[in-house]
N, C-alpha and C positions, 0 to 999 in steps of 0.2 A: 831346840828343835820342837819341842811342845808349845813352848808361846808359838811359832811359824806353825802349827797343825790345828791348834786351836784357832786360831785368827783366820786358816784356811777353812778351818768345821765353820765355823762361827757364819763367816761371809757363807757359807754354802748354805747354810739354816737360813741365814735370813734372805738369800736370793729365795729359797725353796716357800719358806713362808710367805714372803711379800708375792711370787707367782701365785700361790695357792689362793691368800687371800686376791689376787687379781681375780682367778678363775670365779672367785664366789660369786665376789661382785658382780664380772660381767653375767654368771646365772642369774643372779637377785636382779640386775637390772632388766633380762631378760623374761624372767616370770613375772616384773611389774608390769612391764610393758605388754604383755598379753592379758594381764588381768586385767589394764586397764584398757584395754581394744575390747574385749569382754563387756565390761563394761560400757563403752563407747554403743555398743553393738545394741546392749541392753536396753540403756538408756535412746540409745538412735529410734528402736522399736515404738517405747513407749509415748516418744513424741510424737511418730507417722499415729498414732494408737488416739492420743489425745486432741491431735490435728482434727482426725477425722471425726471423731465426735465433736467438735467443737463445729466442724463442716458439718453434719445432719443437725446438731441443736441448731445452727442458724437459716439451714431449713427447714428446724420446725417451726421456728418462730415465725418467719414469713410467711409459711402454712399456717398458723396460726392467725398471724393478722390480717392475711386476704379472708380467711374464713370469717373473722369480727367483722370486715370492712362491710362482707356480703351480709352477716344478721344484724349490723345496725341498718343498711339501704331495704333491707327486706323489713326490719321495725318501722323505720320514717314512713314507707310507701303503708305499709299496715295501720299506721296510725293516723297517718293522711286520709284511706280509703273509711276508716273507723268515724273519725270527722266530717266528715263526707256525707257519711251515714245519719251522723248526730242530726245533721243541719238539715237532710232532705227528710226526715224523721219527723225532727219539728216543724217543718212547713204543710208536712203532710195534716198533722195534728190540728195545726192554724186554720186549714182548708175548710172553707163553711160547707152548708148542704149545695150551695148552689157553685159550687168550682168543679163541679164534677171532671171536666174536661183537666183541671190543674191537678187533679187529685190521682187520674188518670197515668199524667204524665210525670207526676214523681215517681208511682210503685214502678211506673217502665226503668225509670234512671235508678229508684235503690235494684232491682232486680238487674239490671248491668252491672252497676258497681259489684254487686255484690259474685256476680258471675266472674266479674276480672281475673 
């Protein structure tokens, strides 16, 4: 009668332990699973986060290189209108006493240039 009550405890313990350990598990599988939506969540942020910085760095860079684009065309024409300068400078120089009329008409053209 005791081996049949024991055999009967015995199977009871181990139904009773093997549900308990079910119950754990399906817990532990239940708090990974939120931890890792937690996570998921965390992680999901930090990306919309890094996204969008990576979206303004590439508008600032285009901001950047329209603004180069516009002080190297603003250099060229400055250095153009510089030379400009040079060359009507020296002809002015060149000008004997009797170019009056030529001498005339360069200070007009550096005093345009130089009004540009």
């Amino acid at each position: 009668m005791w081996g049949t009550f024991t055999l009967i405890y015995t199977d009871l313990v181990a139904k009773t332990l093997s549900e308990k350990l079910d119950q754990e598990t399906k817990s532990s599988k239940n708090i990974l699973i939120q931890v890792l939506k937690k996570l998921d969540e965390h992680f999901g942020r930090q990306t919309e986060v890094i996204n969008n910085q990576a979206r303004v760095l590439d508008e600032n860079t285009q901001s950047v290189e329209r603004l180069s684009k516009s002080l190297q065309q603003r250099l060229d024409r400055s250095t153009t209108k510089l030379l400009n300068l040079i060359g009507l400078y020296s002809e002015l120089a060149v000008c004997g006493v009797m170019d009056g009329k030529r001498k005339e008409n360069l200070k007009a053209e550096i005093v345009n240039l130089i009004n540009e």
